[in-house]
N, C-alpha and C positions, 0 to 999 in steps of 0.2 A: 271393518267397513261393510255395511251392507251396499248390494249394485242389485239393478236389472239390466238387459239389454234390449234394445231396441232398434229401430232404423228409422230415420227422417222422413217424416212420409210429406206429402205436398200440400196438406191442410195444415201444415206447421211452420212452412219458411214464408219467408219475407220477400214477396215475390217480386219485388225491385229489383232484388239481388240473388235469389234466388238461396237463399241460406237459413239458419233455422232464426225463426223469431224472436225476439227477446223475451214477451210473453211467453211462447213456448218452452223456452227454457227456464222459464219460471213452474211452470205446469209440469214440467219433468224432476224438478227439484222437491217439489210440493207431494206430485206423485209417489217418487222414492221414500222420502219420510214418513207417504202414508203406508205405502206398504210395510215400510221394518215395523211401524209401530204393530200394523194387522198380524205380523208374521209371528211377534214377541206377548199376541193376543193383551198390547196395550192402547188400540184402537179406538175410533171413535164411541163406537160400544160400549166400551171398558169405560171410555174418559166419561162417557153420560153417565152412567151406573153408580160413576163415585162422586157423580155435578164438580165435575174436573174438565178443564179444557185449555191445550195451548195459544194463546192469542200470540201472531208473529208483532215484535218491536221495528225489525230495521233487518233490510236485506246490503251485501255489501258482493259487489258482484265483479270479477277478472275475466275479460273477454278476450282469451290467447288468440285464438285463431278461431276462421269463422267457420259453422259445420254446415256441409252443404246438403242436400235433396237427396236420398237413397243411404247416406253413410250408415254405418252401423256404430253405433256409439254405448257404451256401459256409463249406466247413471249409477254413482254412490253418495251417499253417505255418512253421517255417524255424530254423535254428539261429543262435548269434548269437555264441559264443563257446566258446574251449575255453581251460581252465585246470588244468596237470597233466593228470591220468587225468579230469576232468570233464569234460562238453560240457552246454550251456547251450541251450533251445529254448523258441520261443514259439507258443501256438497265439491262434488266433481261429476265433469263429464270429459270421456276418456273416448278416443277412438279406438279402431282396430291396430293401429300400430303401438296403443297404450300410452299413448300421449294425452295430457291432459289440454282439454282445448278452454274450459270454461273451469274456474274455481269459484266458490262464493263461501259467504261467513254470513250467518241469519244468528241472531239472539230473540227469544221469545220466554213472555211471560207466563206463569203458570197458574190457573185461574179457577177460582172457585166458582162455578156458576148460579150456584145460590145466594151467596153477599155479593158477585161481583168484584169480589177483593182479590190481591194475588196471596199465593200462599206459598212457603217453603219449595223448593224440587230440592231435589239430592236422587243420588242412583235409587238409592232405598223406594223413597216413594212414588218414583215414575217408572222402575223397570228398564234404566238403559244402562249400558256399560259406555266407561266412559274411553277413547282414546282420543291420544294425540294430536292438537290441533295438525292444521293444513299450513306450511312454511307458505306465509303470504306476508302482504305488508296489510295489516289490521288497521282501520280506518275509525274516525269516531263514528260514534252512536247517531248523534245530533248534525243534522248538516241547518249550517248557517243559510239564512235569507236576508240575499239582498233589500236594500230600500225599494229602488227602482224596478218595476214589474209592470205588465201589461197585461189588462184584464182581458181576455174573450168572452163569448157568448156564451149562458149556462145551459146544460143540460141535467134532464132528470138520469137517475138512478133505475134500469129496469130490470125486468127480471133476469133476463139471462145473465146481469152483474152477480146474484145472491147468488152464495154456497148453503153447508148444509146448518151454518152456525147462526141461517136470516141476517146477513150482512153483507158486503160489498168482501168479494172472496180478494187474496192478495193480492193477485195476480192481473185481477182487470183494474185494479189500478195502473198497473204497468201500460198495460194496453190501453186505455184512454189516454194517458201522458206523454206515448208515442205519437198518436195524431198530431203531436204540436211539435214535433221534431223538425227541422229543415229537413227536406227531400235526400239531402247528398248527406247528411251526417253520418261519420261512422262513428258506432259508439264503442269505447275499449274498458271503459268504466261504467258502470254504474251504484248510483247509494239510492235506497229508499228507506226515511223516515215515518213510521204510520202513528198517528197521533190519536185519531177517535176512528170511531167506526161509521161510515154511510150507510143506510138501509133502502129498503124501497120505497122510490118516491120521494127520497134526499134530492135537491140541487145543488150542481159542482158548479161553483165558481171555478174557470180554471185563470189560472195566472202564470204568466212566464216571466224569466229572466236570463239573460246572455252576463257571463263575467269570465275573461279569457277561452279558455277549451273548454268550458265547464255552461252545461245548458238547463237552467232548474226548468220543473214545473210543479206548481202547488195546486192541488186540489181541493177547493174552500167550501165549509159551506156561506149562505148567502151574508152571514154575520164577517167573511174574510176569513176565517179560522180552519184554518190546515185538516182536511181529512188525512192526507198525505203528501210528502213533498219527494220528490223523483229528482235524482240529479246524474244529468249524463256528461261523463266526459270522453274525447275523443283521443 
């Protein structure tokens, strides 16, 4: 497992509650992977050089306990499987007593940036060793949508959404489909399904839906069609 560590600082929690964000802890998971890849000099650099690049499929996310303001926390890592054009990765985030507070399972596809098409991964041609998934309960890929949903008002797409690949980076997906949380929701689960990419100057239809403990949001563009779909459960 690769880790770094860090501490919660106050431009990262979720000042309702005073705890660390769920974007945030998307940004520390995303972070970590970028590091091992930089470390294993399989980095963004690298992945240009060969017009290779990982596109993330679907994040699936275990919220044990909540980390609060000041903690000190180890973020790790590591990949665990490659299937086809998929690769398979697990993070953690551990406190100082070495308890794990947040697990997640991310599958992402491996991607030729000159067709556009996905191509083979295996250890061989990406550089990573592979261990042992994370003992969780594994979720599907694909999270089902309701009939029934309710449109809000759309917004553009702006810059400070784009990463370094000119698209709508993972993570502020996350963080615009919180807006539309009820105020008191705690969330214990999370699944995000990513379907296309938004760029700048894309409009989000966004769409919600309530079905038991379970609270979608879809991300559309103007045609209804899923940039991403966000599903919290409590």
């Amino acid at each position: 497992m690769y880790t770094f560590e860090s501490r919660v600082r106050y431009s990262e929690i979720n000042h309702q509650r005073g705890v660390l964000d769920i974007s945030s802890i998307i940004n520390y998971f995303q972070d970590c992977s970028t590091f091992q890849s930089m470390d294993l000099n399989i980095g963004i650099d690298y992945l240009q050089s060969k017009n290779r690049a990982w596109i993330l499929n679907s994040w699936q996310v275990a919220f044990y306990q909540p980390i609060h303001l000041g903690e000190y926390i180890t973020v790790g890592t590591w990949p665990y499987d490659f299937k086809g054009f998929y690769g398979y990765r697990n993070f953690i985030i551990k406190n100082n007593k070495d308890e794990v507070m947040v697990a997640a399972n991310s599958i992402w596809v491996y991607i030729d940036t000159l067709t556009g098409r996905p191509v083979k991964a295996t250890a061989e041609n990406t550089g990573y060793q592979l261990e042992p998934p994370y003992p969780m309960e594994y979720a599907e890929r694909k999270i089902a949508i309701p009939n029934d949903t309710v449109t809000h008002p759309t917004f553009p797409v702006i810059k400070s959404n784009i990463d370094s690949y000119n698209h709508v980076n993972n993570g502020q997906y996350i963080k615009m489909a919180e807006e539309f949380l009820p105020r008191e929701y705690k969330v214990g689960k999370m699944r995000v399904e990513y379907r296309k990419q938004a760029v700048l100057g894309d409009i989000i239809l966004p769409k919600t839906a309530t079905e038991d403990d379970r609270y979608l949001v879809l991300l559309c563009d103007l045609e209804e069609s899923p940039y991403a779909i966000i599903e919290f459960q409590s």
